[in-house]
C-alpha positions in Angstrom: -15.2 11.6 13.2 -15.7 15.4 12.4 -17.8 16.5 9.7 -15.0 17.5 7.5 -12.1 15.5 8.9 -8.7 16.5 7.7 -7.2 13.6 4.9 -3.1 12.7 4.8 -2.3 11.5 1.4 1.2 9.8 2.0 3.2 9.5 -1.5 6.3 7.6 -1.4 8.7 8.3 -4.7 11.9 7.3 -6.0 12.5 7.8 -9.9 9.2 8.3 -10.7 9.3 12.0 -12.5 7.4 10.9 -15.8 4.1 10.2 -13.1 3.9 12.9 -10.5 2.0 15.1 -12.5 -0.3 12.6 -13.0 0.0 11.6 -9.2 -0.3 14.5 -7.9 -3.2 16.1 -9.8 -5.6 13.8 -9.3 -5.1 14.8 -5.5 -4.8 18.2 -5.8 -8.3 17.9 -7.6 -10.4 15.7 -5.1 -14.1 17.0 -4.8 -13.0 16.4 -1.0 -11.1 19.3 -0.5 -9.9 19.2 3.4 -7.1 17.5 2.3 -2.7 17.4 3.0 -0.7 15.8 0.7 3.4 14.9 2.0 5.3 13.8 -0.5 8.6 11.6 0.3 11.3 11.5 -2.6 13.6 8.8 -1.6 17.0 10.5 -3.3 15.7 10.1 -6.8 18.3 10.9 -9.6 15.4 12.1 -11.9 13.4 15.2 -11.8 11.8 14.2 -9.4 11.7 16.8 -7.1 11.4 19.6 -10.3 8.1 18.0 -10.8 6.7 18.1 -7.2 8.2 21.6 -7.0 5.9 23.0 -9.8 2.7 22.6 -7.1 1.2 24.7 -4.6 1.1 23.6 -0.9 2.4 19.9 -1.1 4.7 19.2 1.8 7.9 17.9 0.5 10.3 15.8 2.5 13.5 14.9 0.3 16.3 12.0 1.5 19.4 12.9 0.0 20.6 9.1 0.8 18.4 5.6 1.1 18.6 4.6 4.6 18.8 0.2 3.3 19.4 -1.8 0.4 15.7 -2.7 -0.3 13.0 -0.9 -1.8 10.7 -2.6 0.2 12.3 -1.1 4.1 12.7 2.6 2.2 9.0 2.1 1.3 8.3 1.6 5.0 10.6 4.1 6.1 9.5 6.8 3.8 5.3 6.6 5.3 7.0 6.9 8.7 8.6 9.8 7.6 5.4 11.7 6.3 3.5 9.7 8.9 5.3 11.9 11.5 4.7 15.0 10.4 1.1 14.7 9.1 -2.2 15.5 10.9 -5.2 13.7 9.0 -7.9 11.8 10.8 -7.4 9.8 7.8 -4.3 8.9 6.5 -4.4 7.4 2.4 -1.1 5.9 1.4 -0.3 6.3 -2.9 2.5 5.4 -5.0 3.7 8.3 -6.9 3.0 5.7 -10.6 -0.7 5.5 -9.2 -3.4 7.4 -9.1 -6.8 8.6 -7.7 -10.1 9.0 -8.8 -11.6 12.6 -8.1 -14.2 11.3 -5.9 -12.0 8.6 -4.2 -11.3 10.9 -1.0 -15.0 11.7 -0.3 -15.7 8.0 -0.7 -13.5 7.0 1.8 -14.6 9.4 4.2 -18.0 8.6 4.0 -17.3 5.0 4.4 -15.5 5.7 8.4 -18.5 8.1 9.0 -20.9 5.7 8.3 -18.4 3.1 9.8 -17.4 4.3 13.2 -16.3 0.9 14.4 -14.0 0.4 11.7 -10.3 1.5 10.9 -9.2 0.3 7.7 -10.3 -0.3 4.0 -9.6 -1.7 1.0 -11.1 -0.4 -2.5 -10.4 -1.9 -5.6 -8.2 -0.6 -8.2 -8.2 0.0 -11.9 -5.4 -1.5 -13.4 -3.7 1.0 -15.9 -1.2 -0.1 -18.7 -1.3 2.9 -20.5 -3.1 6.0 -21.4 -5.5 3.9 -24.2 -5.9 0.4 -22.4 -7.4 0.3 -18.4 -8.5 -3.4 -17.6 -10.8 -3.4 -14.2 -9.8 -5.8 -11.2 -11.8 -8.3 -10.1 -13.5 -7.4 -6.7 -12.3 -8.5 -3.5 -13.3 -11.2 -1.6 -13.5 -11.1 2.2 -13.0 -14.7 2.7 -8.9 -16.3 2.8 -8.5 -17.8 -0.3 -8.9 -21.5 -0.9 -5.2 -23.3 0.8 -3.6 -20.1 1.7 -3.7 -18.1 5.3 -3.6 -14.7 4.1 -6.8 -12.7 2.9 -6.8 -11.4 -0.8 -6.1 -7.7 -0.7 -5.3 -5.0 -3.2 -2.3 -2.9 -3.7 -0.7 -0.1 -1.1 -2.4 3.1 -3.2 -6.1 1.4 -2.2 -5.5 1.4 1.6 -6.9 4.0 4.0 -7.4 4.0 7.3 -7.7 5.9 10.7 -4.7 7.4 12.2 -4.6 5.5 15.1 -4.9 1.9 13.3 -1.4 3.0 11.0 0.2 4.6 13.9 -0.4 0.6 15.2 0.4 -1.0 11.9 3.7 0.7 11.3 4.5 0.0 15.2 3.7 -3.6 14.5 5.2 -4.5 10.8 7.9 -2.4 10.3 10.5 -4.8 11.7 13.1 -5.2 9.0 13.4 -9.0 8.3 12.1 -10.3 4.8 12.7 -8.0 2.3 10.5 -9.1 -0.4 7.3 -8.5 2.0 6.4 -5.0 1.2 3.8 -2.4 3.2 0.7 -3.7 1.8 1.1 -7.4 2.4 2.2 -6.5 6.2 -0.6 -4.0 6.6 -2.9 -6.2 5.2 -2.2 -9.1 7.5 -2.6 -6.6 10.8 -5.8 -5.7 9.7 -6.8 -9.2 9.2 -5.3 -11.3 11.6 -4.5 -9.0 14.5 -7.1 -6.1 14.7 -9.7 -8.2 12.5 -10.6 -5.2 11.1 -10.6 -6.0 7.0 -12.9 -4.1 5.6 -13.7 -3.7 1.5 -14.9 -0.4 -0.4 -16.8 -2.4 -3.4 -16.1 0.9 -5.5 -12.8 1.4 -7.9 -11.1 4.0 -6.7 -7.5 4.0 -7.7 -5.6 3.8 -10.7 -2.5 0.9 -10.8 -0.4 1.4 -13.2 1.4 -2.0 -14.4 4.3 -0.9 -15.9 7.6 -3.0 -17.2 10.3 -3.0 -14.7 8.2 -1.5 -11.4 8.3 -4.6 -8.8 4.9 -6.3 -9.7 6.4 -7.0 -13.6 9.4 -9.1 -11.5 6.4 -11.3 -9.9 4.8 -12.9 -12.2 2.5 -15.6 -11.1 3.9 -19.0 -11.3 7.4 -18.0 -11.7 10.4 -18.5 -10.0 10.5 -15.5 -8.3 7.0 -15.5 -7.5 7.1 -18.7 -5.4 10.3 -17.5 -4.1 8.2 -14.5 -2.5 5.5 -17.0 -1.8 7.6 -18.5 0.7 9.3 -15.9 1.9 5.1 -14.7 2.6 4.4 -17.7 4.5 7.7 -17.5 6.6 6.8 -13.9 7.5 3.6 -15.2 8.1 5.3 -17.7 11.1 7.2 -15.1 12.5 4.7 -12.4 12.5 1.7 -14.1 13.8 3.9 -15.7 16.6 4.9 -12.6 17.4 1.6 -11.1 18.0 0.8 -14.6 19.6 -1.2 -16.4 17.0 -1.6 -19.1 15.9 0.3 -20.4 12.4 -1.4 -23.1 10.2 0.4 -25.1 8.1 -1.8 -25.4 5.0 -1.9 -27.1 1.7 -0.2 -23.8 0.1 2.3 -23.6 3.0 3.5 -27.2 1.8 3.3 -26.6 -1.8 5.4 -23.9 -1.4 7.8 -25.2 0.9 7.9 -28.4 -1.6 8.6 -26.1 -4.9 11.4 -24.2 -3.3 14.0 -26.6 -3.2 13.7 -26.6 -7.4 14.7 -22.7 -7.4 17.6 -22.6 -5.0 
């Protein structure tokens, strides 16, 4: 890696004019400063695009139409989008709602220059409410958690990685079957399972911000549509790692799961 490698921020937006200020000033700010930031608006009906349009040198790359039905494909779509016509060494994904920290970009650097072997990181994020509460994450962990056969990972604003390893990633996820399994979660499962490449920044880095009606709030743990999305995870799961010719293990959460479903059809 160069000394001052050039860093891709790829934001993905749709309706999210009250937050791109915020967004987009804490990248225009970074301490590292050998940075591009592309910016995909996914035919927002807000002001959107006024917002963007009030900075300096961010590529902007507006679809007048979404391509599918599900927020989850657009997502993917919109990265391969900016993907294609960026040129970072690095590439950092962000939600326009989220966030950096104004050392985040030098941090991640320095983590693949002191890391030449590896491709792709995690750090951990601060979870934001609002402007007066900001509750920190628990760390992650490295290991799979206890009955499941995925690894604990944080959300799609704390992922960087090496251009090469997202070219791969998108080329390997970006089917479109299971539309409740989103970028992160099929990222996050290349990394892991095919490249073993997981790797964990123990530093908080990004800014979530948890707010009512974004897709987290209709996922809350234990409820129906969270164990819907669990076993849509674990059917992904079977189809992906078959795909890349891996094995699939049947698990005490696979059969949980499978066993709970049959009360939300």
């Amino acid at each position: 890696m160069k000394n001052n490698p050039l860093v891709s921020i790829l934001i993905t937006n749709y309706n999210g004019e009250k937050f791109i200020k915020r967004c987009l000033n804490s990248c225009v700010n970074q301490t590292f400063k050998n940075n591009e930031i592309i910016f995909f608006d996914d035919a927002s009906e807000d002001n959107s695009i006024y917002q963007v349009s009030k900075f300096k040198k961010i590529i902007l790359i507006k679809n007048k139409k979404k391509k599918y039905n599900y927020g989850s494909f657009n997502q993917i779509y919109g990265l391969e989008k900016a993907f294609k016509i960026s040129k970072g060494e690095v590439i950092c994904l962000l939600d326009s709602d989220d966030f950096f920290k104004k050392n985040k970009i030098n941090k991640i650097v320095n983590f693949f220059k002191k890391n030449k072997n590896k491709n792709f990181v995690n750090d951990n994020p601060i979870i934001y409410y609002n402007k007066n509460k900001k509750i920190l994450s628990s760390s992650l962990k490295r290991k799979i958690e206890s009955g499941s056969i995925w690894p604990r990972f944080n959300q799609t604003s704390c992922m960087s990685m090496r251009r090469r390893f997202f070219k791969q990633a998108l080329k390997s996820t970006s089917f479109k079957k299971f539309n409740n399994i989103w970028i992160d979660f099929r990222i996050a499962t290349f990394a892991y399972f095919v490249k073993k490449d997981f790797n964990i920044l123990n530093n908080n880095l990004t800014y979530y911000f948890q707010r009512p009606g974004n897709i987290s709030s209709k996922f809350n743990k234990l409820s129906k549509n969270w164990w819907l999305r669990r076993n849509e995870a674990h059917m992904y799961m079977k189809f992906y790692l078959k795909k890349e010719n891996l094995k699939f293990k049947h698990g005490l959460d696979y059969m949980i799961t499978k066993s709970l479903k049959f009360f939300y059809k």
